[in-house]
C-alpha positions in Angstrom: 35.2 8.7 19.3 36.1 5.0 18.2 33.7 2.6 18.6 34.0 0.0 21.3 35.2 -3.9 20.7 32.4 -5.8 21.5 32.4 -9.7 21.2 30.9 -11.6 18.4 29.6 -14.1 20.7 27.7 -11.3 22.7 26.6 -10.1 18.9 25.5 -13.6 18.5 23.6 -13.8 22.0 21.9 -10.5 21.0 20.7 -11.8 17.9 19.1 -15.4 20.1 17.5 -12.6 22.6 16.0 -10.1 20.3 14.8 -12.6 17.4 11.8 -14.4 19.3 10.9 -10.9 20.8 10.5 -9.6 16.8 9.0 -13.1 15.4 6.1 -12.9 17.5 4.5 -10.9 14.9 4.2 -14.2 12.9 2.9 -16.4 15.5 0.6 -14.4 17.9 -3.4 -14.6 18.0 -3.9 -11.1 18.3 -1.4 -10.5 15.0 -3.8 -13.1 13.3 -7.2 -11.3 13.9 -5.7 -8.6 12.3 -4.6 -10.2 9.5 -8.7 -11.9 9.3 -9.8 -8.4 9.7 -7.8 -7.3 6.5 -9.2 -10.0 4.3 -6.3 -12.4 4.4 -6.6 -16.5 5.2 -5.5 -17.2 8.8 -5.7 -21.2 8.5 -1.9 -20.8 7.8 0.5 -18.5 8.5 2.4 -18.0 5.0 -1.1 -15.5 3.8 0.0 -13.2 6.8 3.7 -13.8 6.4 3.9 -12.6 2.5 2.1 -9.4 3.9 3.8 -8.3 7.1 7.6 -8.8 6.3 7.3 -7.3 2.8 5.0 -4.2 3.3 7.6 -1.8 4.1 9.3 -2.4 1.1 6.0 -1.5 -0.5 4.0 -3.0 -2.9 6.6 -4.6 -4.7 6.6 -7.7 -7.0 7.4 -11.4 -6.4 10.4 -11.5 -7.8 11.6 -8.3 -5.4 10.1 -10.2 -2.5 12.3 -13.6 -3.6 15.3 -11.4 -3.3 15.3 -9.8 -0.5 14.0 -13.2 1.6 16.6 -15.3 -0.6 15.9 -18.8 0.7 12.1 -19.0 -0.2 11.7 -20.5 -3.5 10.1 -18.1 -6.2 7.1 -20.1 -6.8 5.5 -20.0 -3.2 6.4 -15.9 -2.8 3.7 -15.9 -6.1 1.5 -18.0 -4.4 0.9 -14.6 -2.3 2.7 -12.0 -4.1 1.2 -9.1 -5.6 -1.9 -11.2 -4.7 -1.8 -10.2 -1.1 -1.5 -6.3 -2.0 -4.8 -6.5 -3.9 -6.2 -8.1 0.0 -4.7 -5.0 1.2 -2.4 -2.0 0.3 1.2 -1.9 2.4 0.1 1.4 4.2 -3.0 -1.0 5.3 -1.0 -3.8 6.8 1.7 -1.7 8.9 -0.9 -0.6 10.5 -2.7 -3.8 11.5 1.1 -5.1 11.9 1.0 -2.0 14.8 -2.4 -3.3 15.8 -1.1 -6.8 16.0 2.1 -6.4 17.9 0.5 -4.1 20.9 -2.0 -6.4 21.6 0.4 -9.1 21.6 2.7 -7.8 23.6 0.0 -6.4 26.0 -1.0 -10.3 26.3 2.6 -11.6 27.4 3.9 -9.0 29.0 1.0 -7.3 30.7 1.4 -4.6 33.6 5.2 -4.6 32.2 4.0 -3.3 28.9 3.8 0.1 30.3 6.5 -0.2 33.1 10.6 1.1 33.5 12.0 -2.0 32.0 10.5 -2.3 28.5 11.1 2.1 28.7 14.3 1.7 28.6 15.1 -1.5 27.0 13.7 0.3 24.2 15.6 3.5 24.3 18.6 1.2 24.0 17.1 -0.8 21.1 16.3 2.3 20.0 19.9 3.7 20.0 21.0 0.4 18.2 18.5 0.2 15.2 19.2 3.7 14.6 23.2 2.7 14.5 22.8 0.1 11.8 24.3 0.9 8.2 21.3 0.2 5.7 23.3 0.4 3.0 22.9 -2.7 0.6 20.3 -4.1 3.2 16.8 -3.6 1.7 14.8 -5.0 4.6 16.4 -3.2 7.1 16.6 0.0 5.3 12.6 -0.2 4.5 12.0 -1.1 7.9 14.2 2.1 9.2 12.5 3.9 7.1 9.4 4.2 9.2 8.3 6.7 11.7 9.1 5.5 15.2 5.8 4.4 17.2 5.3 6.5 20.0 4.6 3.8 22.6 7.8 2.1 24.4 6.8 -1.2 23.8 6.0 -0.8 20.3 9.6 0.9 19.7 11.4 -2.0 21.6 9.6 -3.8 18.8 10.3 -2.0 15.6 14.1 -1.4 16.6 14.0 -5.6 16.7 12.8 -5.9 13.6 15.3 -3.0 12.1 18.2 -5.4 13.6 17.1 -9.1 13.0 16.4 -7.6 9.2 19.9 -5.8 9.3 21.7 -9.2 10.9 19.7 -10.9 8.0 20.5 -8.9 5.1 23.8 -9.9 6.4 23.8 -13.0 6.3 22.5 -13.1 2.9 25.4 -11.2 1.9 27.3 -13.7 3.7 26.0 -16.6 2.3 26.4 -15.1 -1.2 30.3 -14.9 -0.5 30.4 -18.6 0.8 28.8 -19.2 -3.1 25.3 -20.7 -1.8 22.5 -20.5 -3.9 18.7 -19.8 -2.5 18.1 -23.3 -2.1 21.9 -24.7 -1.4 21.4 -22.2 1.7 19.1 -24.6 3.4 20.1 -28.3 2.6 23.9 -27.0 3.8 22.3 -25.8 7.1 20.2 -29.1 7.2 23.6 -30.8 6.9 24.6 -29.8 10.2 21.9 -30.6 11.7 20.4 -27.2 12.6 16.7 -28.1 11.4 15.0 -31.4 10.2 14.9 -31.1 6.1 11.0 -31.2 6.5 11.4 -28.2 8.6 13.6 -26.1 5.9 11.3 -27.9 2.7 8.3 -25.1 4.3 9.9 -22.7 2.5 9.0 -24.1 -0.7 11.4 -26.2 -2.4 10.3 -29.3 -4.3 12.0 -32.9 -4.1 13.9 -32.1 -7.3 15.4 -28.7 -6.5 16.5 -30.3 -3.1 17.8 -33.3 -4.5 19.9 -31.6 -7.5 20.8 -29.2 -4.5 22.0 -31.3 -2.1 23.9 -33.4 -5.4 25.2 -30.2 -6.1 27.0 -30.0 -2.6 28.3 -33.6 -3.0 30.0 -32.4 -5.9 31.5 -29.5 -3.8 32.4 -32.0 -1.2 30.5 -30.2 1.5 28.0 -32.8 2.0 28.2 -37.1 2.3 25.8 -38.4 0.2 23.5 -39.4 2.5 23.3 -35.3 2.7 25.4 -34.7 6.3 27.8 -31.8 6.3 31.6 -33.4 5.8 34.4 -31.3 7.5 34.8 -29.0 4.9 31.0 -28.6 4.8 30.9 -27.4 8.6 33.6 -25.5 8.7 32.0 -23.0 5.2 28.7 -22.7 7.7 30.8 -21.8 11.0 32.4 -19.1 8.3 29.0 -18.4 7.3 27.9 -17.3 11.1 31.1 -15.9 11.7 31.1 -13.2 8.7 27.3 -12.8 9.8 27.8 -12.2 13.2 30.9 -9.5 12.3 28.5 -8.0 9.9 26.0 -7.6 12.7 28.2 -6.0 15.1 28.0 -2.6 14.3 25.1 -1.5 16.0 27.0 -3.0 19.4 29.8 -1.1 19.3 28.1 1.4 18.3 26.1 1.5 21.3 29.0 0.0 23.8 29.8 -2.9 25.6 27.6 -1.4 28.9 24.5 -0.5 27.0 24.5 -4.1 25.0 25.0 -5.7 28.6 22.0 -3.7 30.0 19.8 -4.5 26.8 20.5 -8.0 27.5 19.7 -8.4 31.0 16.4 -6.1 30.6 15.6 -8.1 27.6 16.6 -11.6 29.0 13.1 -11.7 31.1 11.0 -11.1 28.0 12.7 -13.8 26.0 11.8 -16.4 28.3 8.0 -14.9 28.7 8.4 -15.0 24.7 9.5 -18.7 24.4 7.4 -20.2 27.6 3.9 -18.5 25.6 4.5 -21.8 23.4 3.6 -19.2 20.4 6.7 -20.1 18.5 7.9 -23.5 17.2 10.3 -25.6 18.8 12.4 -26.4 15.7 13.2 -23.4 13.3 14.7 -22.4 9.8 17.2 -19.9 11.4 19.0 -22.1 13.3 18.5 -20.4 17.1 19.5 -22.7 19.5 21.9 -24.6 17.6 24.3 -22.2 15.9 
């Protein structure tokens, strides 16, 4: 059976839904305690970070962790990796990351946690994550790699995480072909305004790198050198989001037109509940809200 046409904009929209529901895990209190409880410093987030979004890969080594995350800059992933797997082994942290997430979504979602809606919008998660080709996408292959949780709520989670790591190995791949390097990634996307540079510099870079980055653009005639996207510069980041969101679509058609519809209208109240908690910031690297 063919798989249904399904819009990239509603590919996009799925992606803005399903995103804030999966980054919780880097914001909430509850996700914190665990990660104080583990051994690791909970004054900033970046301790916590370097452990929870890596771990399924294993205890791997900065460099691998660089990779796969792309637009950090190598030097702040060794700040806290291998460190953080001598804090605690990967088996350790998924299942505080478990901890974390039900007692987070318990807290915003309360008596809903264990109602119809979250049941089903995470059979239909489900049936999406499970539809998503791995192949040459690390973090959403290690992240499908794990057993299924057996409570709803917690499976509405993971199969976020499997696609907002699939949709981002994507885009890596994307931004590869559009011939972006780590750190030409960000001061491109801070050219069209969707972040403040400060926002995109907490990933690491220093004032050289971003200045022989952004010169670097100039050269390429994708940026005015006060560092503003030109015309040309735009129009290689819409191609950017548009090979990212037709790499993404799989798992849509793969689960149809009806069943995205129905994930987006159960997940729709969530988001908001999500985004009112004030746990996330206002102003992000990934560009939600403005791409």
């Amino acid at each position: 059976m063919a798989e249904e046409v399904v819009e990239l904009g509603r590919v996009r929209q799925m992606w803005h839904l399903l995103e804030p529901l999966h980054a919780v895990v880097y914001y909430a209190p509850e996700v914190f305690e665990e990660a104080e409880k583990l051994g690791y410093a909970t004054d900033v987030r970046w301790p916590g970070y370097f452990a929870w979004r890596p771990a399924p890969l294993g205890a791997v080594s900065a460099d691998v962790v660089a990779a796969a995350f792309y637009s950090f800059s190598p030097a702040m992933v060794a700040e806290y990796v291998p460190a953080g797997w001598g804090i605690a082994d990967p088996a350790e942290v998924l299942a505080a990351r478990t901890r974390g997430m039900d007692g987070a979504y318990r807290a915003l979602f309360g008596e809903r946690v264990d109602g119809p809606e979250i049941a089903e919008a995470a059979a239909f998660a489900r049936r999406a994550a499970e539809a998503a080709n791995t192949a040459g996408r690390p973090l959403a292959a290690a992240n499908a790699s794990l057993p299924w949780p057996d409570a709803p709520h917690l499976v509405l989670w993971q199969a976020a995480t499997i696609l907002r790591e699939h949709r981002g190995d994507g885009h890596v791949a994307a931004l590869l072909t559009a011939g972006l390097d780590p750190v030409e990634a960000l001061v491109s996307f801070a050219g069209i305004g969707a972040a403040c540079a400060d926002t995109f510099r907490s990933r690491g870079w220093g004032d050289g790198q971003w200045a022989a980055a952004r010169e670097r653009l100039v050269e390429r005639r994708l940026l005015d050198g006060e560092g503003v996207a030109t015309e040309a510069g735009r129009a290689l980041r819409a191609e950017v989001e548009r090979v990212t969101d037709e790499l993404a679509a799989a798992p849509w058609r793969a689960l149809g037109s009806e069943g995205t519809a129905r994930l987006a209208e159960l997940t729709g109240p969530l988001w908001v509940d999500v985004l009112g908690s004030g746990l996330l910031p206002s102003e992000n690297t990934l560009g939600i809200g403005k791409v």
